[in-house]
N, C-alpha and C positions, 0 to 999 in steps of 0.2 A: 940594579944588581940582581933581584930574582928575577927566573926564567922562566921557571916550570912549578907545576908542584903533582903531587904523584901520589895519590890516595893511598893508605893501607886498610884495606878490610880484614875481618875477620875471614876464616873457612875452617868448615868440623873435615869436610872430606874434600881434598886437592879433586879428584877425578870426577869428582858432580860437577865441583865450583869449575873446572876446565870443560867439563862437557856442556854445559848452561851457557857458557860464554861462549866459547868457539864455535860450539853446533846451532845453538840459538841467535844469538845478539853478531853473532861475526866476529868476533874477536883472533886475535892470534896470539900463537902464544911464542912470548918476548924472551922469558926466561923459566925455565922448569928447576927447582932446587929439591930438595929432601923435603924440608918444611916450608917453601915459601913458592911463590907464583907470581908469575907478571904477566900481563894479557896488556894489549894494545889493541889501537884501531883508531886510523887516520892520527892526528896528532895528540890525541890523548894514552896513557896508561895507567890501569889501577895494579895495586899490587896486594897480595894477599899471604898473609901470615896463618898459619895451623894453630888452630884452637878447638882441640877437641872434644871440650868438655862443655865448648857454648853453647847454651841454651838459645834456640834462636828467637823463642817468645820477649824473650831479655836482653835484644839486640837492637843498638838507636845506630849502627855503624849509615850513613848517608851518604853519598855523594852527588852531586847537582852538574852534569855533562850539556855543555853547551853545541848548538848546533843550528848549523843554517839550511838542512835542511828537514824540519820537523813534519812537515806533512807525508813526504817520501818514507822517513824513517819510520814514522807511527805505521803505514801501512804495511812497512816491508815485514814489521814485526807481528801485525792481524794476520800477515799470509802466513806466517811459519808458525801459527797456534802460540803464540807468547802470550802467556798471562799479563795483563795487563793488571796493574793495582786495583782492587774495586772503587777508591775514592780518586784514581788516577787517570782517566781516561783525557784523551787530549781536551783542552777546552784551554782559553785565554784568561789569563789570570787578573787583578784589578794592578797588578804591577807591571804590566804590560808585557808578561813573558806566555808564550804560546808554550805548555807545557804536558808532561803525560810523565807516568810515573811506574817505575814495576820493582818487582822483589826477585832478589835473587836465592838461589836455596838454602842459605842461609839467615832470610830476612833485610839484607843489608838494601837498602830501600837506591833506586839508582832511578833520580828526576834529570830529566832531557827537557831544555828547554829552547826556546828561541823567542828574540824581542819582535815586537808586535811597532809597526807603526800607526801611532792614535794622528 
């Protein structure tokens, strides 16, 4: 019966979190509202709700994006200067997921991962 499911993040300012995503990670954008935002790319999308007053030090917002192809991705993102999490760099996890991790300008942490044949 479920099909999908469709993250909601926090965002202090719509025009960063849309310029981070779009200009950066490739994103496009799905839906533009007053207060709210949808960004997609390929068959995933997050959605993002206005909070202006978030502290982003005080921010656990995560989502874990899967992907079959991590090595391509990690590097498409070294070429276009993206910060990459300092404890996030790609490396293979003891769970068997090949993973890498970064922050968006709000904190909301956004881990890419792909499984690993042991």
């Amino acid at each position: 019966m479920l099909t999908n499911i469709n993250p909601k993040l926090p965002m202090r300012d719509k025009i960063v979190t849309k310029d981070f995503y779009v200009n950066l990670l490739r994103f496009e954008v799905l839906g533009d509202y007053d207060d709210y935002l949808i960004i997609g790319k390929d068959a995933i999308e997050i959605h993002f709700f206005q909070f202006t007053q978030l502290d982003p030090k005080e921010n656990y917002g995560q989502v874990y994006i899967r992907t079959n192809e991590i090595d391509k991705l990690y590097q498409s993102l070294l070429d276009r200067k993206v910060v990459i999490h300092p404890n996030g760099h790609l490396n293979t996890k003891p769970w068997g997921q090949k993973e890498f991790a970064l922050l968006d300008p709000d904190n909301n942490l956004l881990t890419f991962g792909q499984a690993t044949n042991f």
